[in-house]
C-alpha positions in Angstrom: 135.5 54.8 34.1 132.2 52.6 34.1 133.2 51.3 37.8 133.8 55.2 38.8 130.4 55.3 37.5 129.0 52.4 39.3 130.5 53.1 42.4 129.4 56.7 42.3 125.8 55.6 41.6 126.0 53.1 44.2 127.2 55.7 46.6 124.5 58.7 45.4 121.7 55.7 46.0 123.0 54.7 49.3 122.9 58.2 50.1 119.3 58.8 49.0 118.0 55.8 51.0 119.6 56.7 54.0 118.5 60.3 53.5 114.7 59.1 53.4 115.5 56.5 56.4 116.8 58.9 58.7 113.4 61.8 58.0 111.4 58.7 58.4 112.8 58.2 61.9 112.8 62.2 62.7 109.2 61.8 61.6 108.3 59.1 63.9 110.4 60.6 66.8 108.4 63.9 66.5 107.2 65.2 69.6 103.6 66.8 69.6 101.3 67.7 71.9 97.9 68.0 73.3 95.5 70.7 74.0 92.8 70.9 75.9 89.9 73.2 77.1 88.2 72.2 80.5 84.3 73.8 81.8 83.0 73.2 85.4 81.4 73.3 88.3 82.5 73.6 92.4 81.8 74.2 96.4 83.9 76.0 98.4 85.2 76.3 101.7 87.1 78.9 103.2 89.1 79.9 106.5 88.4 82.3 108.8 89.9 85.7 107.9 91.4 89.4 109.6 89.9 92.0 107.2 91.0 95.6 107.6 88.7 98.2 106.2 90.4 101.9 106.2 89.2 105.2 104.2 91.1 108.5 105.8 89.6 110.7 102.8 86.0 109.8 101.5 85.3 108.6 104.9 86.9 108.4 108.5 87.4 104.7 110.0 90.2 102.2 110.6 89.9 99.0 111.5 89.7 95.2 111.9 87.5 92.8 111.6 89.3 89.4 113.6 88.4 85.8 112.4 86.0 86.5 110.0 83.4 83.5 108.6 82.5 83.6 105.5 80.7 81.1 103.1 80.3 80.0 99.1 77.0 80.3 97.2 75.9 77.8 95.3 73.6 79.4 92.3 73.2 76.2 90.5 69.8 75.2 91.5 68.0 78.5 91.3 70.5 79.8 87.7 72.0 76.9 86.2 69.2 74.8 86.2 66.2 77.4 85.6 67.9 78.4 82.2 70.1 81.3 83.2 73.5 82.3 82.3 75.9 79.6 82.9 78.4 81.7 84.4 76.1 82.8 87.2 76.8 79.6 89.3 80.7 79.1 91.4 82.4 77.6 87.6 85.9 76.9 86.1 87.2 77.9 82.9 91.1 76.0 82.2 93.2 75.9 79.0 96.0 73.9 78.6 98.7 72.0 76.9 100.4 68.8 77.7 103.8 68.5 75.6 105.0 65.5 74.0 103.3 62.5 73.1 103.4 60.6 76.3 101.9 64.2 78.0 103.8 64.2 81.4 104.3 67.5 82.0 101.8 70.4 80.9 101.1 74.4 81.4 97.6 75.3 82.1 96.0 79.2 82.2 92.9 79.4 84.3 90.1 81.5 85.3 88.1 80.2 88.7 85.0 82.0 89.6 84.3 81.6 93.2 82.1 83.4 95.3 82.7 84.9 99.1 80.5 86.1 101.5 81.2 87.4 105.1 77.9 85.8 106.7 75.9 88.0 108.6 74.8 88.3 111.9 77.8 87.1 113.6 79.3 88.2 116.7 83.0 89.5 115.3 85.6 91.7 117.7 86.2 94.8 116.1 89.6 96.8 117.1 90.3 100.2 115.3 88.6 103.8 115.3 85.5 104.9 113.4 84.8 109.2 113.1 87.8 109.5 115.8 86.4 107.1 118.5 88.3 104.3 119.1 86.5 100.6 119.5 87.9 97.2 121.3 85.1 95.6 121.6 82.6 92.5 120.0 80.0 93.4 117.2 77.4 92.5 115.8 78.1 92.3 111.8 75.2 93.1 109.6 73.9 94.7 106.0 73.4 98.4 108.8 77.1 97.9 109.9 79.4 95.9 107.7 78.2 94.0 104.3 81.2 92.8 102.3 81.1 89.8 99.9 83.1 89.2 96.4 80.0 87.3 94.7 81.1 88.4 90.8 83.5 87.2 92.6 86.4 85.9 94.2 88.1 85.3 90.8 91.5 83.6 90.4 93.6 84.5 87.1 96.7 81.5 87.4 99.1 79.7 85.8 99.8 76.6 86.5 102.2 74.1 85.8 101.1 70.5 85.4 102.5 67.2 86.4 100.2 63.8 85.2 100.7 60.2 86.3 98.9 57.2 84.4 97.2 54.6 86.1 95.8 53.0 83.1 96.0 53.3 79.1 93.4 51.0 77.1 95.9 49.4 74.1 94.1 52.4 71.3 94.3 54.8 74.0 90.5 55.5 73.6 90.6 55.0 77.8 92.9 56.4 80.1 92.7 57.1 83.9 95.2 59.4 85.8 96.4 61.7 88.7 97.4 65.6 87.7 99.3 67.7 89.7 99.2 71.4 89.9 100.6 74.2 90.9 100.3 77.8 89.9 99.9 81.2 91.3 98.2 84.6 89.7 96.1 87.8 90.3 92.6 88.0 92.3 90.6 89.7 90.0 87.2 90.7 92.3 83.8 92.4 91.8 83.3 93.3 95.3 79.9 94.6 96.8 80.2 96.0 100.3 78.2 98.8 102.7 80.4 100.2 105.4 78.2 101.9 107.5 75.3 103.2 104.5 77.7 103.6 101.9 77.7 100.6 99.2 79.7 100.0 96.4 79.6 97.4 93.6 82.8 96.8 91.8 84.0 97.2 89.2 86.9 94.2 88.4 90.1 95.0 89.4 93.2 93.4 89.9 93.5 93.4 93.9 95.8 91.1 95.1 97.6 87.6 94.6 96.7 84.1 94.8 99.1 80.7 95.2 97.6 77.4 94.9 98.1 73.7 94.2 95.1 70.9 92.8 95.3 67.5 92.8 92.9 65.9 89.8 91.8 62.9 89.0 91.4 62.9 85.2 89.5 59.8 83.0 89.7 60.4 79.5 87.4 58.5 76.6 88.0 58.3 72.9 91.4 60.4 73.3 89.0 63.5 72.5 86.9 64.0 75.9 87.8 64.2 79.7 85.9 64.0 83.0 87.6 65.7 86.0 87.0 65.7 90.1 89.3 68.2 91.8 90.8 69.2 95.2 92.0 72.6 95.4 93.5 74.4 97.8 95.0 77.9 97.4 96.2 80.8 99.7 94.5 84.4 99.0 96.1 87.9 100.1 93.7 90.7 99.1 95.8 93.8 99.4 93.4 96.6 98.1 89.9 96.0 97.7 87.9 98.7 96.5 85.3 99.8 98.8 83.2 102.9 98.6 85.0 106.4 97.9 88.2 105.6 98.7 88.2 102.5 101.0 90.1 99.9 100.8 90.1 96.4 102.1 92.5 93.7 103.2 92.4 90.3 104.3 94.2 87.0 104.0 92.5 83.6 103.3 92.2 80.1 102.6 90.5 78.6 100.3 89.2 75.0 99.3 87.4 73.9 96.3 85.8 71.0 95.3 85.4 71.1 91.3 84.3 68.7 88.9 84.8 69.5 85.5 84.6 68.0 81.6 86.9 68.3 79.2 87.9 68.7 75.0 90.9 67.2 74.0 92.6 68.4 71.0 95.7 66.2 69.8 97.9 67.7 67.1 98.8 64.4 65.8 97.4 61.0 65.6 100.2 59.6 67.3 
């Protein structure tokens, strides 16, 4: 009976410490992740563009607008830096999560705020009709004729997923230095103003069309808890119905390329 006894302690305590072993090593294999909130600034550049501008009830015209140049506006100087709003100048708002501990892959939501203005005073050929008369011909594009720029602006809602490569980890981790691939797609959300011919409208947001896009990053990051960013992207714009005045719409299709550099929070849920 006493070596039933013995063997079933032996067994029970054999038990017990393997027990604790094996949630020791599901502790240390553990995955957790990272957060991360990223603020910043850009330039722009964008392609020429086709815009078709149509209103059959508030107004009578239809037509196009071919190859179209159109320009970014920096703000900084006169907003930023004279104590205005920070959200006045071209900026970047990104949240994120990289899972696991090694953080290869991520999601990211972002909101970029860019701004795009059909310059004036350039020579555009305009095809389409206009109070029943029909056009073919070059015009001159001004604020009397044609004004139509999304300045509050040409905002990209997107998702993104998120693809990192690591150059170089210090042995803490408190330095680190690597590439980030993305690619995402979303909504344009705009705040158009435009005149067509006297009539002007400003806004309001609305969801008018879709954006796809991909960024290539290069991230450095210091103590594990803050990021520096400089960014290349590029992203492909259909507006499908931009609200002009009455019931006008817009369309047009674009390219876009930003130049963003960006700083970053890092929030880790573990000290691993």
């Amino acid at each position: 009976m006493k070596v039933i006894i013995f063997f079933l302690c032996a067994f029970m305590l054999s038990v017990s410490a393997y027990s604790q072993e094996s949630v020791e090593v599901v502790k240390k294999k553990k995955v957790h992740g990272t957060f991360y909130l990223t603020w910043g600034y850009h330039r722009d550049n964008y392609s020429k563009s086709n815009i078709h501008f149509k209103d059959s009830k508030t107004g009578d015209y239809d037509f196009t607008l071919y190859k179209a140049k159109a320009s970014d506006r920096l703000d900084i100087y006169d907003n930023f830096l004279g104590g205005e709003a920070l959200t006045i100048p071209q900026y970047v708002f990104y949240g994120g999560y990289f899972f696991g501990n090694k953080g290869d892959w991520g999601i990211e939501l972002g909101w970029d705020h860019l701004k795009y203005i059909v310059d004036n005073n350039q020579v555009l050929h305009l095809k389409g009709t206009i109070n029943g008369q029909y056009y073919d011909q070059d015009t001159l594009i001004n604020p009397a004729f044609i004004q139509y720029e999304h300045t509050n602006g040409n905002n990209y809602l997107m998702a993104n997923v998120l693809k990192r490569y690591t150059f170089f980890k210090s042995p803490r981790a408190n330095h680190k230095l690597s590439a980030i691939v993305k690619v995402g797609a979303g909504i344009l959300v705009p705040k158009t103003y435009s005149v067509v011919m006297g009539k002007t409208n400003d806004g309001p947001f609305r969801p008018s069309g879709i954006v796809v896009g991909t960024a290539l990053a290069l991230r450095y990051d210091l103590l594990k808890y803050f990021f520096i960013e400089h960014s290349i992207k590029g992203a492909v714009v259909d507006y499908t119905a931009v609200k002009l005045y009455g019931e006008g719409r817009a369309k047009q299709q674009f390219l876009s390329l930003q130049y963003i550099f960006s700083f970053g929070l890092n929030i880790p849920m573990s000290k691993n």
